[in-house]
C-alpha positions in Angstrom: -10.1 -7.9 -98.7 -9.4 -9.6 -95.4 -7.7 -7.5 -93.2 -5.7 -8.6 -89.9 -4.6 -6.6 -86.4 -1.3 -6.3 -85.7 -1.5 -8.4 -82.9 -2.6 -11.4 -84.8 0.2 -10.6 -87.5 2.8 -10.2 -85.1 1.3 -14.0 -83.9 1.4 -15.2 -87.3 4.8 -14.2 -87.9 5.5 -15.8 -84.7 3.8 -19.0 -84.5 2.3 -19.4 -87.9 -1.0 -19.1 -86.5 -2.6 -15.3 -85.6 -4.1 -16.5 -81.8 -1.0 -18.0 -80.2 0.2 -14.2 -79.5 -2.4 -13.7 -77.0 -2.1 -16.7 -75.0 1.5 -15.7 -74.4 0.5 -12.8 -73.0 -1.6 -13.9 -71.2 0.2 -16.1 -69.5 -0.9 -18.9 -70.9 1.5 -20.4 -72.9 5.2 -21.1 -73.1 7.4 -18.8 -75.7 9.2 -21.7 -76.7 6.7 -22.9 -79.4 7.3 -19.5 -81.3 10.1 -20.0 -84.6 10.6 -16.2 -83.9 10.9 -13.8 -80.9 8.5 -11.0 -80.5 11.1 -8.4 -81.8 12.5 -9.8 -84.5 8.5 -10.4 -85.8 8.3 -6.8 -84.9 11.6 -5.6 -86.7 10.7 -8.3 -89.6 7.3 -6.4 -90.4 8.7 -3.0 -90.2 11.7 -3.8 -92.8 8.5 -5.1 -95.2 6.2 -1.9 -94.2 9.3 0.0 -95.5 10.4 -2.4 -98.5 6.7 -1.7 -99.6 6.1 -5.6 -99.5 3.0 -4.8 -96.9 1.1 -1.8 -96.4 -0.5 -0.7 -93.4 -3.6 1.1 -92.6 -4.6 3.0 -89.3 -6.3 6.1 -87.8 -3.3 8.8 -87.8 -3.3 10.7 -84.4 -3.9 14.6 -85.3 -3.4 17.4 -83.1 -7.0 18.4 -81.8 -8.7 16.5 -84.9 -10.3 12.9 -84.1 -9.8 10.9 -86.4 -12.6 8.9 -88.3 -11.2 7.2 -91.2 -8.0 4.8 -91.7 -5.6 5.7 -93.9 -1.7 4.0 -95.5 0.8 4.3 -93.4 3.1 5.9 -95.7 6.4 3.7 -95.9 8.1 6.7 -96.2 8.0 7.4 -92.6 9.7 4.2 -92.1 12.6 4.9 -94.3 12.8 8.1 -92.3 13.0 6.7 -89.3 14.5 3.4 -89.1 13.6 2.5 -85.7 9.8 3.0 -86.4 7.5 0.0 -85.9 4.1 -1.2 -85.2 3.7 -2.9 -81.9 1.1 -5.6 -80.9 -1.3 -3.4 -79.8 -1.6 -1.9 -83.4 0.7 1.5 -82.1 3.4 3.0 -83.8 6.1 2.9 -82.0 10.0 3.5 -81.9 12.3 0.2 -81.5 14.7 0.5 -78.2 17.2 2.1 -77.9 15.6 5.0 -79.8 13.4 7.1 -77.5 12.5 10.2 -79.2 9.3 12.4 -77.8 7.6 13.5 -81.4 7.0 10.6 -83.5 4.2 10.3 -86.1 1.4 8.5 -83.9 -1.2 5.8 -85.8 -3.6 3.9 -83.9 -5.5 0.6 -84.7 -2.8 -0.4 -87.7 -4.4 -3.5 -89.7 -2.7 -5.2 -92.6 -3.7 -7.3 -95.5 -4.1 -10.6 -94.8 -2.7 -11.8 -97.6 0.5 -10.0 -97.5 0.9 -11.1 -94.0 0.7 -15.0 -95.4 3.3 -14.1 -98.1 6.2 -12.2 -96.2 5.9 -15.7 -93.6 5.0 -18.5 -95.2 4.0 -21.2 -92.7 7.2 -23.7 -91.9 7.0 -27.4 -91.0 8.8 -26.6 -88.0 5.5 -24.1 -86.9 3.2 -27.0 -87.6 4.9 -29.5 -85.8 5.4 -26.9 -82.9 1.5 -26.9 -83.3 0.6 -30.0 -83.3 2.8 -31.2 -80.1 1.2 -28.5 -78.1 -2.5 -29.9 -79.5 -0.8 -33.0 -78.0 0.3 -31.6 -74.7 -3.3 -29.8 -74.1 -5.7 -32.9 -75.2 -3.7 -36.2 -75.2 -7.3 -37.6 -75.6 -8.4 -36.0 -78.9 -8.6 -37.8 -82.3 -6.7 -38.4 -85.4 -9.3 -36.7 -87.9 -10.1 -33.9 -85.0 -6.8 -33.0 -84.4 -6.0 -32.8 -88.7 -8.6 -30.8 -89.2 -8.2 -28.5 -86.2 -4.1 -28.5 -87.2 -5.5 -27.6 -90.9 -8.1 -25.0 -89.6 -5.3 -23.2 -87.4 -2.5 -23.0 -89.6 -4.1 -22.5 -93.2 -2.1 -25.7 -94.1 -2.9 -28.8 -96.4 -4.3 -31.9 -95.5 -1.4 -33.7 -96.5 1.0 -31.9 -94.2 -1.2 -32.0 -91.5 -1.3 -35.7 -91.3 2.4 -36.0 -91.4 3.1 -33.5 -89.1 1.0 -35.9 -87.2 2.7 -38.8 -88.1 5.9 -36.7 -87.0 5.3 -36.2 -83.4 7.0 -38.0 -80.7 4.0 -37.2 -78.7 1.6 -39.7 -80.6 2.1 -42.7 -78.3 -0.7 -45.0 -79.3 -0.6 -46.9 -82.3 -4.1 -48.2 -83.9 -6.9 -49.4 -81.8 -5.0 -48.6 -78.6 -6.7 -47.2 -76.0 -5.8 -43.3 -74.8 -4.5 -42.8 -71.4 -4.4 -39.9 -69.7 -1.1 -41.0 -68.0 2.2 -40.0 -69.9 
């Protein structure tokens, strides 16, 4: 079973692809690529932790005890508490405006890959938000590279990789023209 961080399902819910979440961080990258804001993708997970549609596994924070092994959250805690959610760093957390002091405290929360894949199925709209970034950061790539890169990233068919090629209003050249790097 393939398991993935929080962070890179907080990314998929976001951009359809688990690495994008980083570069944002990071600095690197503009938000407006993502179909979804961070908090909704945060909120969006918690509802589906609680509706038993994903389960979560972590290292539960005890009182003078290290923890050594992960076990389920259990989604009862998020019924409890409604504002409870796991953040990107793969912490439980409380959603503002809720502040309290003593909340149950997990640590290094992954999830199930393929329950992430199923509560956001990848949208045309995140692939063609892919591919005109691919465009914007190498105008000079090719067709076939930049398919199977777009196919690679997203976990999408061939087929809807080439016409979310076809799609862009970035591809400016038309067969055997040359690539420019001018825009």
């Amino acid at each position: 079973m393939t398991r993935m961080t929080a962070r890179e399902a907080l990314s998929y819910g976001m951009f359809g692809n688990t690495a994008m979440l980083q570069n944002i961080l990071d600095g690197n990258m503009n938000r407006g690529l993502a179909s979804r804001s961070l908090e909704e993708a945060t909120r969006q997970l918690r509802d589906a932790i609680a509706r038993r549609s994903v389960t979560a596994e972590g290292y539960p924070e005890k009182v003078g005890q290290p923890s050594i092994s992960t076990e389920t959250l259990p989604w009862t805690l998020f019924e409890k508490f409604k504002d409870l959610a796991v953040d990107h760093t793969g912490e439980t957390v409380f959603l503002p405006p809720a502040a309290p002091q003593h909340i149950p405290r997990w640590t290094n929360v992954t999830f199930d890959a393929k329950e992430i894949l199923a509560l956001w199925p990848t949208t045309n709209r995140q692939i063609d938000a892919w591919m005109n970034a691919d465009f914007a950061n190498n105008p000079l790539k090719k067709r076939k590279d930049r398919i199977s890169d777009c196919v690679f990233a997203n976990g999408c068919t061939v087929a809807t990789a080439i016409a979310a090629f076809n799609r862009s209003p970035a591809k400016k050249r038309g067969r055997g023209q040359r690539a420019t790097n001018a825009p």
